[in-house]
PDB file of N, CA, C and O in Angstrom:
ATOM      1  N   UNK A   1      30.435  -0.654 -37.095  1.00  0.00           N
ATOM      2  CA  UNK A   1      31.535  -1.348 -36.460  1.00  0.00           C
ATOM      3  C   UNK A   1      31.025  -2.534 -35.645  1.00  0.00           C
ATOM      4  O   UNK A   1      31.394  -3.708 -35.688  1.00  0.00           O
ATOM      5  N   UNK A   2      30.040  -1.921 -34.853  1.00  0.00           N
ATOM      6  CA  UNK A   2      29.494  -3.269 -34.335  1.00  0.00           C
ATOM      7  C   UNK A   2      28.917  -4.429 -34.905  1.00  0.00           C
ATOM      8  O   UNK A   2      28.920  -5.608 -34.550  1.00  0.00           O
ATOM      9  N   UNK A   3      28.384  -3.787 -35.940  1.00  0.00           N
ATOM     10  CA  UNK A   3      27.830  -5.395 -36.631  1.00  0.00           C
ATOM     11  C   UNK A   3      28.864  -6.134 -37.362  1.00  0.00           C
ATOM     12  O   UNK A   3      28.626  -7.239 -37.851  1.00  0.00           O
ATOM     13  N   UNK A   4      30.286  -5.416 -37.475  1.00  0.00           N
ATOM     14  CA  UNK A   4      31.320  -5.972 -38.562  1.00  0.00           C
ATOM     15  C   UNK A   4      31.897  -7.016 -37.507  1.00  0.00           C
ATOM     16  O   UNK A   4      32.334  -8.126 -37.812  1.00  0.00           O
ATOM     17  N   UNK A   5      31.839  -6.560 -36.391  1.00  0.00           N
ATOM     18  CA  UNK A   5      32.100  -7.323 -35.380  1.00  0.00           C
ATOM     19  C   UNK A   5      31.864  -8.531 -34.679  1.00  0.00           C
ATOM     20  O   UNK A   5      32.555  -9.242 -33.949  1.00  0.00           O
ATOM     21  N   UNK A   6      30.103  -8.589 -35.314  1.00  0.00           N
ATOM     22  CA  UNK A   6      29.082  -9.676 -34.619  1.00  0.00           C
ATOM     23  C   UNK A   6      29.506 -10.537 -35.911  1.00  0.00           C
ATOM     24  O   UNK A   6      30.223 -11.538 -35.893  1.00  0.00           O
ATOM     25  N   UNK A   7      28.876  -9.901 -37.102  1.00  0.00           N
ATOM     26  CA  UNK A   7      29.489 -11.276 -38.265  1.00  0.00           C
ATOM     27  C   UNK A   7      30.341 -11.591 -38.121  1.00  0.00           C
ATOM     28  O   UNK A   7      30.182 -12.812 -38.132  1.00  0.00           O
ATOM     29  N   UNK A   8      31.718 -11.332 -37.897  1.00  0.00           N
ATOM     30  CA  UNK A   8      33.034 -12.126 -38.041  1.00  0.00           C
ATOM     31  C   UNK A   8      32.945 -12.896 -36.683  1.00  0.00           C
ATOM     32  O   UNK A   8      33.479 -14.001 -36.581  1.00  0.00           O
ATOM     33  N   UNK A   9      32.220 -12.276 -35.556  1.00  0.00           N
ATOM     34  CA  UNK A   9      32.044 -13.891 -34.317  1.00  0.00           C
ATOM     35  C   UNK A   9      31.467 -15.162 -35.140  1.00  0.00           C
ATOM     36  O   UNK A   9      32.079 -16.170 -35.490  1.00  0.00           O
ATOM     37  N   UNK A  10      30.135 -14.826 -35.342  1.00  0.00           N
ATOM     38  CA  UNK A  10      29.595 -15.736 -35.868  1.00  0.00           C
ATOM     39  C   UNK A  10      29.893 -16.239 -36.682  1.00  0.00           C
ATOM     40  O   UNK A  10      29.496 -17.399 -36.800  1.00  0.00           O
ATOM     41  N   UNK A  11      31.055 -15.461 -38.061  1.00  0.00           N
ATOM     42  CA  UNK A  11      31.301 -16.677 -38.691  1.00  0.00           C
ATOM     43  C   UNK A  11      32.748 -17.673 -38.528  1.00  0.00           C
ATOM     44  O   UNK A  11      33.269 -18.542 -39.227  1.00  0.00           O
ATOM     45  N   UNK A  12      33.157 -16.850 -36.843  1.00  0.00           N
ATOM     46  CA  UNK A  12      34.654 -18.011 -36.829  1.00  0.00           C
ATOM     47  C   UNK A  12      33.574 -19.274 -35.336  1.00  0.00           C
ATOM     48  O   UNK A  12      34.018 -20.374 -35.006  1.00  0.00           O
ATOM     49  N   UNK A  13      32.445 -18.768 -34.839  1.00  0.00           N
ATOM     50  CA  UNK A  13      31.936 -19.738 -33.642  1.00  0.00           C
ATOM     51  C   UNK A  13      30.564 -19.988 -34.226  1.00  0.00           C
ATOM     52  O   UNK A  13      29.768 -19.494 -35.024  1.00  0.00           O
ATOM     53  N   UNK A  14      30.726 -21.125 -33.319  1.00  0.00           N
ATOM     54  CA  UNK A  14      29.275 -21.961 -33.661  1.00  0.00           C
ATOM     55  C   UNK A  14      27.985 -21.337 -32.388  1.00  0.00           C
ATOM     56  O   UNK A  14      27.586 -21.887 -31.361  1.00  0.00           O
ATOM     57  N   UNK A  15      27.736 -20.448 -32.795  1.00  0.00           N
ATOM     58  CA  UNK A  15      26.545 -19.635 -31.710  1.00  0.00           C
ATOM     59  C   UNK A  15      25.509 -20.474 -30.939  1.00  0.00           C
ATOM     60  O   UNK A  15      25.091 -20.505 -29.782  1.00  0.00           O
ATOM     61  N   UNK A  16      25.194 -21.374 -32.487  1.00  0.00           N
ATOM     62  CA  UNK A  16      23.983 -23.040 -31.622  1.00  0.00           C
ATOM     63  C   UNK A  16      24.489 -23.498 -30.643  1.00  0.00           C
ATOM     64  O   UNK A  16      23.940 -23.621 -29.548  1.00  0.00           O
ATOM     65  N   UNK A  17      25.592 -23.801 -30.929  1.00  0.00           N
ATOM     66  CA  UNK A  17      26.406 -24.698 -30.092  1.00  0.00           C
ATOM     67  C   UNK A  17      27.026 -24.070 -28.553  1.00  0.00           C
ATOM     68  O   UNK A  17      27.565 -24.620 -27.593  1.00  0.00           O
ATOM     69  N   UNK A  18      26.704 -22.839 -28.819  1.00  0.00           N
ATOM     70  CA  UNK A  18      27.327 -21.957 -27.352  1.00  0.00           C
ATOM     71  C   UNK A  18      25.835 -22.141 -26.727  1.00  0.00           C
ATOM     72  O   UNK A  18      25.674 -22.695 -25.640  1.00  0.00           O
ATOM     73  N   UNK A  19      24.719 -21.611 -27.531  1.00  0.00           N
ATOM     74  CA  UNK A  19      23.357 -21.402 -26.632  1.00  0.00           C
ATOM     75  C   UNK A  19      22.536 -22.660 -26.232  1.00  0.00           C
ATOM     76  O   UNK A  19      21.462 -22.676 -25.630  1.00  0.00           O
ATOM     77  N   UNK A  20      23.380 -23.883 -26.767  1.00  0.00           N
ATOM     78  CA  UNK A  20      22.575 -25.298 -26.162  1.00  0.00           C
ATOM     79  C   UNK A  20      23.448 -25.675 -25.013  1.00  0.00           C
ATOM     80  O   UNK A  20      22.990 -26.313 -24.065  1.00  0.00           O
ATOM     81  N   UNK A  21      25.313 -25.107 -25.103  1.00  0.00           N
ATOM     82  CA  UNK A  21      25.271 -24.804 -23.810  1.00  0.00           C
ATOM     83  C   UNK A  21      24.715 -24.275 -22.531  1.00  0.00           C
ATOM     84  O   UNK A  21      24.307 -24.918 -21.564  1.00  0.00           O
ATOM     85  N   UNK A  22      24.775 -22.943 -22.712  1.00  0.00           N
ATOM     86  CA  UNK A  22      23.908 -22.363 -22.060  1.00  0.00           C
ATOM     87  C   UNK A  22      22.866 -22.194 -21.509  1.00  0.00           C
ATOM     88  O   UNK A  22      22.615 -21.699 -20.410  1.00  0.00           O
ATOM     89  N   UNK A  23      21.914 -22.819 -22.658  1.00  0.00           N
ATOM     90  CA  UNK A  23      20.693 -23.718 -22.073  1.00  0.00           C
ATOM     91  C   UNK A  23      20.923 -24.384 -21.173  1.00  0.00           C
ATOM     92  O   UNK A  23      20.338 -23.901 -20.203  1.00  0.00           O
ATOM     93  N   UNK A  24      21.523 -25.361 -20.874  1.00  0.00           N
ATOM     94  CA  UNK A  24      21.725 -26.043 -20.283  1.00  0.00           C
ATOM     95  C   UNK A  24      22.237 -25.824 -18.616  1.00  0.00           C
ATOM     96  O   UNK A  24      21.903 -26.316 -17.538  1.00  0.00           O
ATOM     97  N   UNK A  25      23.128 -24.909 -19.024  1.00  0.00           N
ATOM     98  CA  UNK A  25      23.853 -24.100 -17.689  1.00  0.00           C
ATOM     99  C   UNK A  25      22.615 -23.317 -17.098  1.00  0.00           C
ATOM    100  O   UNK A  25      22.845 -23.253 -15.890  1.00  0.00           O
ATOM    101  N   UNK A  26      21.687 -22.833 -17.303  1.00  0.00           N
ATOM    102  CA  UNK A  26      20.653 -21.930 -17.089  1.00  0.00           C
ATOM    103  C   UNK A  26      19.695 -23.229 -16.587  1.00  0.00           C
ATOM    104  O   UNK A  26      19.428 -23.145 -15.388  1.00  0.00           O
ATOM    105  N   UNK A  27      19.194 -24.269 -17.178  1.00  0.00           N
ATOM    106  CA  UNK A  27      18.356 -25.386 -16.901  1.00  0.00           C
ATOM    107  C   UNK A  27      18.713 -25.618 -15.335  1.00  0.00           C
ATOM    108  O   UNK A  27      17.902 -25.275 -14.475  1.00  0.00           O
ATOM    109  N   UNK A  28      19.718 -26.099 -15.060  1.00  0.00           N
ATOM    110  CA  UNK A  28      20.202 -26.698 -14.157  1.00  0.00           C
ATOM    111  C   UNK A  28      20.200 -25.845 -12.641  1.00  0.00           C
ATOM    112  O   UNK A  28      19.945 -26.262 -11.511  1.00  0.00           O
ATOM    113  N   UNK A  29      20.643 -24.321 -13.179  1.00  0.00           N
ATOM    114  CA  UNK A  29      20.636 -23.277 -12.041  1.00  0.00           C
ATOM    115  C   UNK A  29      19.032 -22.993 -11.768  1.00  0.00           C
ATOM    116  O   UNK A  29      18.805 -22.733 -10.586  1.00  0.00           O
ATOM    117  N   UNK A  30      18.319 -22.992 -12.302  1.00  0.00           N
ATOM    118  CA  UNK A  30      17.000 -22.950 -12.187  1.00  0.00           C
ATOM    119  C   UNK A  30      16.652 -24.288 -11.897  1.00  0.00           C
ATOM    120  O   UNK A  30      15.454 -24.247 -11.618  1.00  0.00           O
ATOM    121  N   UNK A  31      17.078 -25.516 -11.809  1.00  0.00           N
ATOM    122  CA  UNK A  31      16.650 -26.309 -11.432  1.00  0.00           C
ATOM    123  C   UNK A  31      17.225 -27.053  -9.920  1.00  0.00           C
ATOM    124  O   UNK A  31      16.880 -28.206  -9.663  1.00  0.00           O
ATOM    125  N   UNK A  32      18.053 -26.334  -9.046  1.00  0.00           N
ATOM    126  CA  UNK A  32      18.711 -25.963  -7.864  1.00  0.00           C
ATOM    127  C   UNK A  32      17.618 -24.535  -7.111  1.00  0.00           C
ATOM    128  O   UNK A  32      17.011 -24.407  -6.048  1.00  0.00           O
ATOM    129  N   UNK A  33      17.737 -24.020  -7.842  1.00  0.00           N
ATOM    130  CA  UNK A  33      16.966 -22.498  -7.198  1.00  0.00           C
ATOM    131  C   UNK A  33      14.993 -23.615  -6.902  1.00  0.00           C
ATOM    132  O   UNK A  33      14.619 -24.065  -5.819  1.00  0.00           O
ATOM    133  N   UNK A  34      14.469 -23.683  -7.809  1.00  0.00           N
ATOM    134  CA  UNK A  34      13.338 -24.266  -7.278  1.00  0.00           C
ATOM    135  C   UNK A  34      13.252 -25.521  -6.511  1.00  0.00           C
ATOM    136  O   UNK A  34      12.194 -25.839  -5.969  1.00  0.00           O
ATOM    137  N   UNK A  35      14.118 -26.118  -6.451  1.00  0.00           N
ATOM    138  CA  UNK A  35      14.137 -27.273  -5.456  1.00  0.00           C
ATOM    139  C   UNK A  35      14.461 -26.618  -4.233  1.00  0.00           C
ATOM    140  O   UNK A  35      14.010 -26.826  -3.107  1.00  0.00           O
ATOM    141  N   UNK A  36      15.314 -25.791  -4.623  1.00  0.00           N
ATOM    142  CA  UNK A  36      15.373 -24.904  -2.530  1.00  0.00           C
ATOM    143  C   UNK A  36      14.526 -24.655  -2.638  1.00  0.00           C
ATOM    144  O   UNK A  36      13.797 -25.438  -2.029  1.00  0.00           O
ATOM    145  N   UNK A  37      13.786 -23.611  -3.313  1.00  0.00           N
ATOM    146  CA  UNK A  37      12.520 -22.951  -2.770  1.00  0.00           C
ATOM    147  C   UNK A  37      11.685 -23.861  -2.212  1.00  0.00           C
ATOM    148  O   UNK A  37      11.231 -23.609  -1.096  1.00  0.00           O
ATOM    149  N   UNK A  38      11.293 -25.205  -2.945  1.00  0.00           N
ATOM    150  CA  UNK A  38      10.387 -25.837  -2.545  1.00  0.00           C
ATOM    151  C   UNK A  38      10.661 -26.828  -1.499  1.00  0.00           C
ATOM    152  O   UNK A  38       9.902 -27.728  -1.139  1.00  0.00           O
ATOM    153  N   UNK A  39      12.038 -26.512  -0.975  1.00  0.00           N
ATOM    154  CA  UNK A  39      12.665 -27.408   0.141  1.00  0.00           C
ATOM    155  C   UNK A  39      12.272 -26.651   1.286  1.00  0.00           C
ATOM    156  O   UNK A  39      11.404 -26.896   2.124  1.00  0.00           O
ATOM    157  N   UNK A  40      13.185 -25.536   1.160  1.00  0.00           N
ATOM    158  CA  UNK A  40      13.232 -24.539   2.083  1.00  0.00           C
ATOM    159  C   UNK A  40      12.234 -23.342   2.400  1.00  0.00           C
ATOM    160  O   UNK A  40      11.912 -23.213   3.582  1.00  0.00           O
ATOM    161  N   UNK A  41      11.870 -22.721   1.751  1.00  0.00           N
ATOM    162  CA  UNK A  41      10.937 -21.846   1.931  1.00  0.00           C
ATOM    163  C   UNK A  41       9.369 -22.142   2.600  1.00  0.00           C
ATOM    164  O   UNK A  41       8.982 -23.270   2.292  1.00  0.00           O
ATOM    165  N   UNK A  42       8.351 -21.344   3.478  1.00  0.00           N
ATOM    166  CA  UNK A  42       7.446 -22.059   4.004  1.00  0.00           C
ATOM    167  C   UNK A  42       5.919 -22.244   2.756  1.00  0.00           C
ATOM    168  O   UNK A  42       5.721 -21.882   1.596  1.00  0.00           O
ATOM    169  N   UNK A  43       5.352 -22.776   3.493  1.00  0.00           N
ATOM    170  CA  UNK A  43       4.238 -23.219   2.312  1.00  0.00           C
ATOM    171  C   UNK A  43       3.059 -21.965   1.679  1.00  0.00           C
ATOM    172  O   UNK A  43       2.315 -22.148   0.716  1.00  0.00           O
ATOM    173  N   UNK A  44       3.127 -20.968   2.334  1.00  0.00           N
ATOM    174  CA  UNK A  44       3.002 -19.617   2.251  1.00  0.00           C
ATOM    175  C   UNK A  44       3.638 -19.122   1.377  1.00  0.00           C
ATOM    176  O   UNK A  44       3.046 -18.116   0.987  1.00  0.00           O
ATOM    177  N   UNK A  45       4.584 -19.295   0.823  1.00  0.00           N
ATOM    178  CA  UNK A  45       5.187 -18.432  -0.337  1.00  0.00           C
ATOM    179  C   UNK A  45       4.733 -18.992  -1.768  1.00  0.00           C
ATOM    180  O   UNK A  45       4.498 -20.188  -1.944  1.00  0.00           O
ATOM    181  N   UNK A  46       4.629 -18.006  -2.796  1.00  0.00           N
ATOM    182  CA  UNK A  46       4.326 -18.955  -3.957  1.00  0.00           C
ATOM    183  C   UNK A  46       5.282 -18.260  -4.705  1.00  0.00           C
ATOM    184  O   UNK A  46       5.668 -17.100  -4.564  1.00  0.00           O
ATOM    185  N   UNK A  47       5.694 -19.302  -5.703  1.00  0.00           N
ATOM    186  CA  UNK A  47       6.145 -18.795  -6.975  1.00  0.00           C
ATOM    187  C   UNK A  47       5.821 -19.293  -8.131  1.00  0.00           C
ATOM    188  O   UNK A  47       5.064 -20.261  -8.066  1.00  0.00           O
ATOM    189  N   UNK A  48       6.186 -18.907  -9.311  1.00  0.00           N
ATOM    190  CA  UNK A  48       6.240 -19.502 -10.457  1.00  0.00           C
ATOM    191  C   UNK A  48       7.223 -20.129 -11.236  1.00  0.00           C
ATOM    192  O   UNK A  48       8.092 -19.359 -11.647  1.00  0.00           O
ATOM    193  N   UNK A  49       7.345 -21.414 -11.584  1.00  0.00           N
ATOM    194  CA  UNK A  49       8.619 -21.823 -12.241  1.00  0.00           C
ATOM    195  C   UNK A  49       8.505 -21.600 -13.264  1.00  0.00           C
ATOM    196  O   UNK A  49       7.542 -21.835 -13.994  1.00  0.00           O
ATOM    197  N   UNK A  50       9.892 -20.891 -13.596  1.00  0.00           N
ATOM    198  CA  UNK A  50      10.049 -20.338 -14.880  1.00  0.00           C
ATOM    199  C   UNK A  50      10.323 -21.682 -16.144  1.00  0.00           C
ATOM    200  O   UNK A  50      11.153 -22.586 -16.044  1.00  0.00           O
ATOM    201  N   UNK A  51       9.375 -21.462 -17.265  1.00  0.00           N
ATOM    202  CA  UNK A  51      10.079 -22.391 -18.645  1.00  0.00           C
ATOM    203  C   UNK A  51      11.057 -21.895 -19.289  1.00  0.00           C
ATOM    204  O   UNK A  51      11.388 -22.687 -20.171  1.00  0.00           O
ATOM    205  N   UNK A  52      11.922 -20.625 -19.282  1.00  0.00           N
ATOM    206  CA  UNK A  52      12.298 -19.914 -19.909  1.00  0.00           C
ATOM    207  C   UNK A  52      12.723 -18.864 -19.201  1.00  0.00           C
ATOM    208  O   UNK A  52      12.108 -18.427 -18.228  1.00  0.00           O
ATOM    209  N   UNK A  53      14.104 -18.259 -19.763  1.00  0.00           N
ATOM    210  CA  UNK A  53      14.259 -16.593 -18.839  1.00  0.00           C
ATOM    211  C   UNK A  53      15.067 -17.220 -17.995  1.00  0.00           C
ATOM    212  O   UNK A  53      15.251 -18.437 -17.986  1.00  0.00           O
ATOM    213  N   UNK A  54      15.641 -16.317 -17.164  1.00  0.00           N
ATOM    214  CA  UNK A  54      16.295 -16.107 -15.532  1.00  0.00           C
ATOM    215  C   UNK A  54      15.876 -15.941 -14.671  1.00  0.00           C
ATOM    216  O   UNK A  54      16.632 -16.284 -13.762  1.00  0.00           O
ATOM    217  N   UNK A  55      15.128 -15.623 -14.394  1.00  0.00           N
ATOM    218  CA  UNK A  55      14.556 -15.164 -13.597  1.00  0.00           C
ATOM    219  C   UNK A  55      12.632 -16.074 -12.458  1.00  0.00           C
ATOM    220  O   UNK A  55      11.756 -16.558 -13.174  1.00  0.00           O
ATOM    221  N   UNK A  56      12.480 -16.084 -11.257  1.00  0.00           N
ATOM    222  CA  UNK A  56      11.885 -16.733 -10.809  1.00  0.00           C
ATOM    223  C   UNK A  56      10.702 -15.596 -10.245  1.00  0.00           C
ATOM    224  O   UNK A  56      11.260 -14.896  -9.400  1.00  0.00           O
ATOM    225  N   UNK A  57       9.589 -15.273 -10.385  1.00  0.00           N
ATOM    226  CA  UNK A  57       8.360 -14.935  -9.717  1.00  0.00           C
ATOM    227  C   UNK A  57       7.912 -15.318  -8.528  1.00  0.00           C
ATOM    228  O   UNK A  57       7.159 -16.290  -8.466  1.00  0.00           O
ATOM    229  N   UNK A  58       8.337 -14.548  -7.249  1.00  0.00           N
ATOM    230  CA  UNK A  58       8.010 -15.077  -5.722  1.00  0.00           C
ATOM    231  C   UNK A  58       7.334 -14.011  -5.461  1.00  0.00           C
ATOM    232  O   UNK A  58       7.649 -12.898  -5.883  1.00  0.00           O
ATOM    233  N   UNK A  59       6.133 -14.305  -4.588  1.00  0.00           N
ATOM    234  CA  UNK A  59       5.120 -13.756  -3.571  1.00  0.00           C
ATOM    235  C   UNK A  59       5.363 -13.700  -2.522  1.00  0.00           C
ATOM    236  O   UNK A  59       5.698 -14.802  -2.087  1.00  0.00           O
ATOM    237  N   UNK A  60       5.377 -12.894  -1.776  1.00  0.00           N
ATOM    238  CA  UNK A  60       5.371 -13.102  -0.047  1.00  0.00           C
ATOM    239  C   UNK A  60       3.894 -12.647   0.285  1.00  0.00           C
ATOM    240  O   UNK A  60       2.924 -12.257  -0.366  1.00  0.00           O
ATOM    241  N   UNK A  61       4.153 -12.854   1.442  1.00  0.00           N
ATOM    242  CA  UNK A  61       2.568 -12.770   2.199  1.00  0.00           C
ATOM    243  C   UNK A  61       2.649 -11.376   2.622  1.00  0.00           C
ATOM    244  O   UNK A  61       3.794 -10.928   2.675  1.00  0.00           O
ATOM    245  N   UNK A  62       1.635 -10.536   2.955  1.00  0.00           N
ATOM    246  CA  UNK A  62       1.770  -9.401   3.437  1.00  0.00           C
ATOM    247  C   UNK A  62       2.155  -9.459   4.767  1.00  0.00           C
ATOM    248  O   UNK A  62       1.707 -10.265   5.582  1.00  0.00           O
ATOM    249  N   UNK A  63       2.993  -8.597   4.987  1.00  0.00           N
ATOM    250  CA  UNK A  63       3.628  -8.464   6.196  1.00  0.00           C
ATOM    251  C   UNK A  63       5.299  -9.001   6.094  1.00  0.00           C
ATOM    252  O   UNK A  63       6.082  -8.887   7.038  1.00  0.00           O
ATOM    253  N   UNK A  64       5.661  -9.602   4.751  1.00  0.00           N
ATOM    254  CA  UNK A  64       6.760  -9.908   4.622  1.00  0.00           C
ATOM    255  C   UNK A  64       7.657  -9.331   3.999  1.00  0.00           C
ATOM    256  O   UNK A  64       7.599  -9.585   2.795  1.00  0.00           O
ATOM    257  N   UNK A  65       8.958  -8.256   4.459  1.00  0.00           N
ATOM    258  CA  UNK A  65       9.705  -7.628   3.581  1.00  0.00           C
ATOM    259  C   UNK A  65      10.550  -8.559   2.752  1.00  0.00           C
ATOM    260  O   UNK A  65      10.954  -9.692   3.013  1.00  0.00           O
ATOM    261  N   UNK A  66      10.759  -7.621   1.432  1.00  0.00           N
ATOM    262  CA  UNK A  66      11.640  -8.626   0.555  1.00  0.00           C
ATOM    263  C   UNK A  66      12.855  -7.989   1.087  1.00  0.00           C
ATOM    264  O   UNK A  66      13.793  -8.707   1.434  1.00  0.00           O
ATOM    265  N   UNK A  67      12.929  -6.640   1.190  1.00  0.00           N
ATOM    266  CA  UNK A  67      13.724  -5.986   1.598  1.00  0.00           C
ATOM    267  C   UNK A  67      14.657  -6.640   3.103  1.00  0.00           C
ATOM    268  O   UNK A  67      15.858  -6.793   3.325  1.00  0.00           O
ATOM    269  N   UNK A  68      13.688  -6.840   3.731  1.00  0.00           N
ATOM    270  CA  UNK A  68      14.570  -7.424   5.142  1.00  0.00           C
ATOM    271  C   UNK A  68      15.034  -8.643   4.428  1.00  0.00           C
ATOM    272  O   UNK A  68      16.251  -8.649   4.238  1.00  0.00           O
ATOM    273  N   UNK A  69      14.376  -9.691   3.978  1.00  0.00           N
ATOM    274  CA  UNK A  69      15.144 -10.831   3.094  1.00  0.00           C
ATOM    275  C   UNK A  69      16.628 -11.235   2.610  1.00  0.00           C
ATOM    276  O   UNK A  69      17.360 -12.224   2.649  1.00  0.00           O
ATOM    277  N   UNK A  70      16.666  -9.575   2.009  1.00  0.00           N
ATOM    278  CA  UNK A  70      17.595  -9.634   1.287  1.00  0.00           C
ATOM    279  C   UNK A  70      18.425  -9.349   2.328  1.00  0.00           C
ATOM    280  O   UNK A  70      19.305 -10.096   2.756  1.00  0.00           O
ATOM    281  N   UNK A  71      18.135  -8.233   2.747  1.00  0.00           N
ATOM    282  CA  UNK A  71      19.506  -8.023   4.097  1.00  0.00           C
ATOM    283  C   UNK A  71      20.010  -9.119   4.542  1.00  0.00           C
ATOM    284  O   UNK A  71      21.213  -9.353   4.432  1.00  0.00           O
ATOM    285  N   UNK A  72      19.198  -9.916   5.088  1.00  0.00           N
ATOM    286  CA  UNK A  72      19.865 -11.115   5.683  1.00  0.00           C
ATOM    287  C   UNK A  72      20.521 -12.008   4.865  1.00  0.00           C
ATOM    288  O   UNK A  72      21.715 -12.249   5.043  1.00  0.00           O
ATOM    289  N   UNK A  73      19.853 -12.546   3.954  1.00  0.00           N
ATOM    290  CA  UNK A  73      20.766 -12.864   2.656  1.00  0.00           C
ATOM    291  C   UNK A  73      22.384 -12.497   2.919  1.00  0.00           C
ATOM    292  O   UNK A  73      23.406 -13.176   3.014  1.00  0.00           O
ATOM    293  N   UNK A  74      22.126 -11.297   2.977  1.00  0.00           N
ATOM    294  CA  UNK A  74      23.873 -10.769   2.333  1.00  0.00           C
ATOM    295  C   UNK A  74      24.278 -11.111   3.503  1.00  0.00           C
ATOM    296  O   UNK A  74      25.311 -11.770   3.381  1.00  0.00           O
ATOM    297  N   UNK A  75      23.945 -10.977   4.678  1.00  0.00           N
ATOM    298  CA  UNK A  75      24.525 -11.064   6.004  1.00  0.00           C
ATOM    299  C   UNK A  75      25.063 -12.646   6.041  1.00  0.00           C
ATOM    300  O   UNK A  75      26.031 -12.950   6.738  1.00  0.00           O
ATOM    301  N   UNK A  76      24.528 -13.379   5.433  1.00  0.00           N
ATOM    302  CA  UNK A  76      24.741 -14.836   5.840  1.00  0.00           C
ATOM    303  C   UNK A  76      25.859 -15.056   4.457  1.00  0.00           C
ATOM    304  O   UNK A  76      26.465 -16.126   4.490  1.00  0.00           O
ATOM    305  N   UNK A  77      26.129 -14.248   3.413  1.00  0.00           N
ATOM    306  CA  UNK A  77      26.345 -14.371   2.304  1.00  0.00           C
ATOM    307  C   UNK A  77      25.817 -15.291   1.146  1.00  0.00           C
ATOM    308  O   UNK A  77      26.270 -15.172   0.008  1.00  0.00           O
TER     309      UNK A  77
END
């Protein structure tokens, strides 16, 4: 059922054409997220910019919770 499902997407949408969107939408959010980091964050932190994926690779220094981070995060929303 599921695959009867995926062919008939694909053959009424153009899938390229959704994921060069998307690319794109993903480019851009990753390209906001590392400019803060490298705005905002102190020179002590490292990360890795991602070529690819969602996702960003950050280090803290020891002694730094990610955990408290995040709390505050949400606190500030």
């Amino acid at each position: 059922m599921a695959q009867m499902t995926i062919v008939r997407y694909l053959q009424r949408y153009d899938i390229d054409r959704h994921i060069g969107k998307i690319v794109e939408v993903y480019k851009r959010r990753r390209d906001v997220a590392v400019g803060s980091i490298e705005r905002y964050f102190p020179a002590n932190i490292r990360f890795i910019r991602p070529e690819g994926g969602l996702f960003i690779w950050i280090e803290l220094p020891t002694g730094i919770s990610a955990r408290e981070i995040l709390n505050k995060c949400l606190e500030k929303k």
